[in-house]
C-alpha positions in Angstrom: 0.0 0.0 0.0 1.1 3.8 -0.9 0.5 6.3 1.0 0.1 10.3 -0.1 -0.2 13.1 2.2 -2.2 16.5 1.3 -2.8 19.6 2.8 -7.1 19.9 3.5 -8.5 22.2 0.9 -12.5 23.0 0.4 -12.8 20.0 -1.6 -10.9 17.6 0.6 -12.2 18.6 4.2 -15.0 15.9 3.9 -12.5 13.3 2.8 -11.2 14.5 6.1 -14.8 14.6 8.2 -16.3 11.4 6.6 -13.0 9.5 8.6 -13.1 11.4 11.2 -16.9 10.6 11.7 -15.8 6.9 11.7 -13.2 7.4 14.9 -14.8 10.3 16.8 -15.2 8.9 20.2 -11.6 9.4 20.3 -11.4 12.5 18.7 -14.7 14.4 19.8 -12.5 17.9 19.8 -10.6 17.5 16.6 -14.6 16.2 15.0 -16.2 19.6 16.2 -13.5 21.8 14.3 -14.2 20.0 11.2 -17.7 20.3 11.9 -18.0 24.2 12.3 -15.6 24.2 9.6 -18.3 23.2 7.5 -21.3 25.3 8.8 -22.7 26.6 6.9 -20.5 27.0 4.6 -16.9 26.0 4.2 -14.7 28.1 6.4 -11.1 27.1 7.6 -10.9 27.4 11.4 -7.7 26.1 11.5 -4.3 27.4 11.1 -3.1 23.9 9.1 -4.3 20.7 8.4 -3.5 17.7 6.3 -4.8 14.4 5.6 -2.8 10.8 5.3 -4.2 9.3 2.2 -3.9 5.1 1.4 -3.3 5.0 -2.8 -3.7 1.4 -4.0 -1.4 0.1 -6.2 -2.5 0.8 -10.4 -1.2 -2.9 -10.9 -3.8 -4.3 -8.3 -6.4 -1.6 -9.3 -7.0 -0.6 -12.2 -9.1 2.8 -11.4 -7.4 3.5 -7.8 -9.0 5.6 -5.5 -7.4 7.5 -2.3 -9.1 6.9 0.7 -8.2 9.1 3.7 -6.9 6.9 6.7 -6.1 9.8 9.1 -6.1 14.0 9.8 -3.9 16.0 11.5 -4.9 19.7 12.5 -3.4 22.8 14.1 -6.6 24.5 15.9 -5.9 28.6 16.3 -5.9 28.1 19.9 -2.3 26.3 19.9 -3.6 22.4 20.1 -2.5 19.7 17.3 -4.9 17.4 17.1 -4.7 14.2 15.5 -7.0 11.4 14.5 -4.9 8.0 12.5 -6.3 5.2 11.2 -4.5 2.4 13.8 -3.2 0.3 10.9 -1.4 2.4 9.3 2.4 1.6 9.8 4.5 3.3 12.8 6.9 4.6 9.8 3.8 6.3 8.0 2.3 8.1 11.1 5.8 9.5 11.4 6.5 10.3 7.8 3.0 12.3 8.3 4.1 14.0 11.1 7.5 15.1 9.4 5.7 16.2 6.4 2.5 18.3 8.5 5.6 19.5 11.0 8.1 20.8 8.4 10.2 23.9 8.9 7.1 26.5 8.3 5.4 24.8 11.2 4.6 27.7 13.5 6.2 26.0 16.3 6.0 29.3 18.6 2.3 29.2 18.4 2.3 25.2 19.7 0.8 24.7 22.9 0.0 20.4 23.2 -0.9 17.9 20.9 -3.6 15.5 21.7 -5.0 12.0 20.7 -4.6 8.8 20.8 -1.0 7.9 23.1 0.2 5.5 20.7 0.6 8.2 18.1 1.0 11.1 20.3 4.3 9.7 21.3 5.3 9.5 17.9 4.8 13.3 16.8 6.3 13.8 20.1 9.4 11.8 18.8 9.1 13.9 15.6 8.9 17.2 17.2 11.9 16.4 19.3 13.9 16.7 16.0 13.3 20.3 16.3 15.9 22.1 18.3 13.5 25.3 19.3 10.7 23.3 21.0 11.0 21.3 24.1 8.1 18.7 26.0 7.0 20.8 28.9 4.9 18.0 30.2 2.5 14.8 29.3 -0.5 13.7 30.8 -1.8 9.9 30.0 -5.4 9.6 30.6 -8.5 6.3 29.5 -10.2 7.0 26.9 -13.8 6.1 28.2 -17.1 6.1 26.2 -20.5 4.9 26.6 -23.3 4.8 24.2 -26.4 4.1 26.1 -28.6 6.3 28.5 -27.9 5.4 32.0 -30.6 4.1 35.0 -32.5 6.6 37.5 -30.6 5.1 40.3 -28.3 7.4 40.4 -30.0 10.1 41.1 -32.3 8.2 43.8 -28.8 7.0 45.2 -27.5 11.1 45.8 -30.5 12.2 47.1 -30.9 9.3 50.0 -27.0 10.0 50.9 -27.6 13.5 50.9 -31.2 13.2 52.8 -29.1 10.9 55.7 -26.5 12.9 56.1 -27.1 16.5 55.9 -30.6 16.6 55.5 -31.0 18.7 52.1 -33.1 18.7 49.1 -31.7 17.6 45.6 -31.9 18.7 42.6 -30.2 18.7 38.6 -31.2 21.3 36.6 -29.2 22.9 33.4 -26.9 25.9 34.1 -27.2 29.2 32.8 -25.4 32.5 33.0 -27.2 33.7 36.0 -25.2 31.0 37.6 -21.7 32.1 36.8 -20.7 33.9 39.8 -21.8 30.7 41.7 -20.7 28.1 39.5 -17.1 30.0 39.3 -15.2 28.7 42.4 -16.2 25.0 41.8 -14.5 25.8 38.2 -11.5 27.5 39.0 -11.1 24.5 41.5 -11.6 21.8 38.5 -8.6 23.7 36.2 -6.4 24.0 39.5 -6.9 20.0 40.0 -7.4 18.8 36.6 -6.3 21.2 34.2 -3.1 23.1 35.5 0.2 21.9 36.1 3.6 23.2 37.6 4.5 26.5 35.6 1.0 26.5 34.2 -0.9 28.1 36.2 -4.6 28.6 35.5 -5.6 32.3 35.1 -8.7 33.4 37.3 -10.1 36.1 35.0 -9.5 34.1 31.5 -11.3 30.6 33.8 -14.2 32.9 34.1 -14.7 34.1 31.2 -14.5 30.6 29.9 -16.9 29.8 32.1 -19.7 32.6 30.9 -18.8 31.5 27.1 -19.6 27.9 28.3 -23.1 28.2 29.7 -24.4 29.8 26.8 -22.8 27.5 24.5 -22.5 24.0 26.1 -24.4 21.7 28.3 -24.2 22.2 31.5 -25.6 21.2 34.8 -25.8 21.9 38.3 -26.4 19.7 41.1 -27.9 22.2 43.9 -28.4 20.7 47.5 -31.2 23.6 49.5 -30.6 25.8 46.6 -26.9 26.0 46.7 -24.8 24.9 43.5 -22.5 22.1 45.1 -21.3 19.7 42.0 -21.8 20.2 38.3 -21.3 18.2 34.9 -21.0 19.6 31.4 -20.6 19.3 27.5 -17.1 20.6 26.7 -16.7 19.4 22.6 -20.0 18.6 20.5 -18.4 16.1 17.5 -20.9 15.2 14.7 -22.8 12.6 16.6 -20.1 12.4 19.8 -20.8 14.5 22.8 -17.6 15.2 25.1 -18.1 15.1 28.8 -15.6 17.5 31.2 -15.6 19.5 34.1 -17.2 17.5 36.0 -17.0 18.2 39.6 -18.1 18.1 43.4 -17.2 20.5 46.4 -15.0 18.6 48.7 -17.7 19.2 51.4 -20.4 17.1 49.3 -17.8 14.2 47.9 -18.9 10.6 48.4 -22.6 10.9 47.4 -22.9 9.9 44.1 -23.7 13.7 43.0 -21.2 14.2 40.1 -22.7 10.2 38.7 -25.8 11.8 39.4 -24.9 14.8 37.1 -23.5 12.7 34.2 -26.5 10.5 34.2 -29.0 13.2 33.8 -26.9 14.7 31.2 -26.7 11.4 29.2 -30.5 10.9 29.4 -31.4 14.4 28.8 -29.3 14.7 25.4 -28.9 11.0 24.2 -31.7 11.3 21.7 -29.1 14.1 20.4 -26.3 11.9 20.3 -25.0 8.9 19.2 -22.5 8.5 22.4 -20.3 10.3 25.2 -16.7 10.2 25.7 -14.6 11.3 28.3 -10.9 10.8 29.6 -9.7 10.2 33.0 -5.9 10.5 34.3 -4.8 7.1 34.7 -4.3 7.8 38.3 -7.8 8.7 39.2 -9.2 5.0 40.1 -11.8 6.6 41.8 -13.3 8.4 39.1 -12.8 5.1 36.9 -15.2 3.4 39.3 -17.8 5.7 38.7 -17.6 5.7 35.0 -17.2 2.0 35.0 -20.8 2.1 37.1 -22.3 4.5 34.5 -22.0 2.4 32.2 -18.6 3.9 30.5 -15.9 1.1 28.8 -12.3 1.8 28.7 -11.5 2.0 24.8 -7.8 3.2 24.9 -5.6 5.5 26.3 -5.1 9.2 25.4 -2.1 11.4 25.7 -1.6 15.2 25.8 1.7 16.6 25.5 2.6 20.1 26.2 5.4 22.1 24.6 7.1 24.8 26.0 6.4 27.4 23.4 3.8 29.8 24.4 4.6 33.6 25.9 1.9 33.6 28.5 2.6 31.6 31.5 -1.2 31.7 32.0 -2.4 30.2 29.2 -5.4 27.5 29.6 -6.0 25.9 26.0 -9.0 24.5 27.4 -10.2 28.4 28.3 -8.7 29.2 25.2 -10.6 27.0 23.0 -13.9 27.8 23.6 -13.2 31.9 24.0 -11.3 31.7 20.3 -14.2 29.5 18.5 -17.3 31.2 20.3 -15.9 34.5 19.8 -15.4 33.9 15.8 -18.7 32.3 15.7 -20.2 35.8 17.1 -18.2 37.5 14.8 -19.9 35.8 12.1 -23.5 35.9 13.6 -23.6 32.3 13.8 -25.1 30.6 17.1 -23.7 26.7 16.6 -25.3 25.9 19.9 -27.9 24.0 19.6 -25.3 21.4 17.6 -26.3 21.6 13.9 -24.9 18.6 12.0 -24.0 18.9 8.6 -25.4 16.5 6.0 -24.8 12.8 5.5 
């Protein structure tokens, strides 16, 4: 088998979304670029991005055909993202990533690369060719997805714990901007814990704008026990039929009661007719959190790496916060409102 590798152009970007579409549990981030890429019309929201193309042989085909077997793009928020069909050989991936990472790669503008570990590490091998960039850190996390709603125990589970022990009323209800200032702290605390690591600090006033972008934009709920927001669970990518789950998280006060499974489970049930699955990652060292999925009815399906390079100015730079303030505020620019998840056409 040959292989050819092309930068995406109009005609090419659904090569490049009808693979994707095939892999996008593990991808759900890289899947909703392509997909506002393509609403309503074509428009490149990417800085780069190239596809890995499998040419059969004229000898064995007469009338060969490419088929694309794998995308890489550079989002305008700093994060590579990458989505390779598994067979493809190790020396491939990395001829792919020598080609997509040449010398007018704007490494200064990297900030990670994410997807799949296997081939993380190997763009990580690639980019350590380059003398001007340096790993900053890596983060191995399961890949976890689950394609089915989930059962009302949960939520009958919280409330009894909650009832026994401090006597207070449940309830899940989706978030909006009159919650920010509420909703902030238990935020700020998820991107310290989960987000941030040493000499990448998260920055309060970027976390919070991130935050008001999010609730207009997203899915997100809170868990409120007497009125008072005390856990919360949200949408953080929307893929083509792939939700993402993130920032899902519980006051330390209210751990240990089932509130953040109850959160997840409403927010399956409440958007799978939407969807076709959720996704999510966990650190590898957060067995606890694994349980909980595991009970929800999540399956391990891999493991997913991000890398971080040591190229950006701003030592408080959050892509995550970055993401969404960079895509929702092009999509205002434009007048176009992509949240209520428009997909484009089969």
């Amino acid at each position: 088998m040959h292989y050819c590798f092309e930068l995406l152009t109009p005609e090419t970007i659904y090569d490049a979304a009808a693979f994707v579409r095939q892999h996008e549990y593990r991808c759900i981030d890289l899947a909703e670029q392509l997909r506002l890429c393509l609403y309503p019309d074509y428009a490149p929201r990417y800085k780069k991005a190239a596809a890995v193309y499998a040419c059969p042989q004229r000898q064995t085909c007469p009338q060969p055909q490419k088929i694309c077997c794998g995308v890489l793009l550079f989002s305008t928020y700093g994060l590579l993202f990458h989505c390779i069909d598994t067979d493809i050989p190790e020396e491939t991936v990395l001829d792919f990533g020598r080609f997509f990472l040449s010398e007018d790669f704007p490494y200064k503008e990297l900030h990670a690369v994410a997807g799949i570990r296997e081939h993380t590490l190997l763009f990580e091998r690639v980019m350590s060719e380059a003398a001007h960039i340096r790993l900053d850190a890596a983060v191995d996390y399961y890949l976890m997805r689950c394609a089915k709603p989930c059962t009302d125990t949960f939520f009958q589970t919280a409330e009894s714990k909650l009832n026994t022990t401090l006597n207070a009323a449940l309830s899940i209800e989706r978030a909006t901007e009159n919650d920010l200032i509420e909703l902030f702290p238990l935020q700020l605390d998820y991107e310290n814990t989960e987000v941030a690591y040493e000499g990448r600090p998260i920055n309060p006033a970027v976390c919070k704008l991130s935050l008001c972008a999010r609730l207009t934009t997203e899915y997100i709920y809170k868990v409120s026990a007497d009125g008072h927001i005390v856990a919360k669970a949200g949408t953080n990518a929307q893929g083509f039929h792939w939700f993402q789950i993130g920032g899902v998280y519980t006051l330390p006060a209210y751990r240990n009661k089932g509130l953040a499974a109850a959160a997840v489970a409403h927010l399956i049930n409440t958007h799978s007719a939407e969807a076709h699955g959720f996704a999510l990652f966990v650190k590898t060292a957060n067995t606890a959190a694994l349980r909980v999925y595991k009970k929800l009815g999540f399956e391990q399906c891999g493991l997913l790496r991000m890398s971080y390079w040591k190229a950006r100015q701003d030592p408080f730079y959050s892509p995550e916060n970055s993401a969404v303030l960079d895509k929702r505020i092009a999509d205002i620019r434009t007048g176009k409102n992509v949240s209520g998840h428009e997909l484009i056409g089969e």
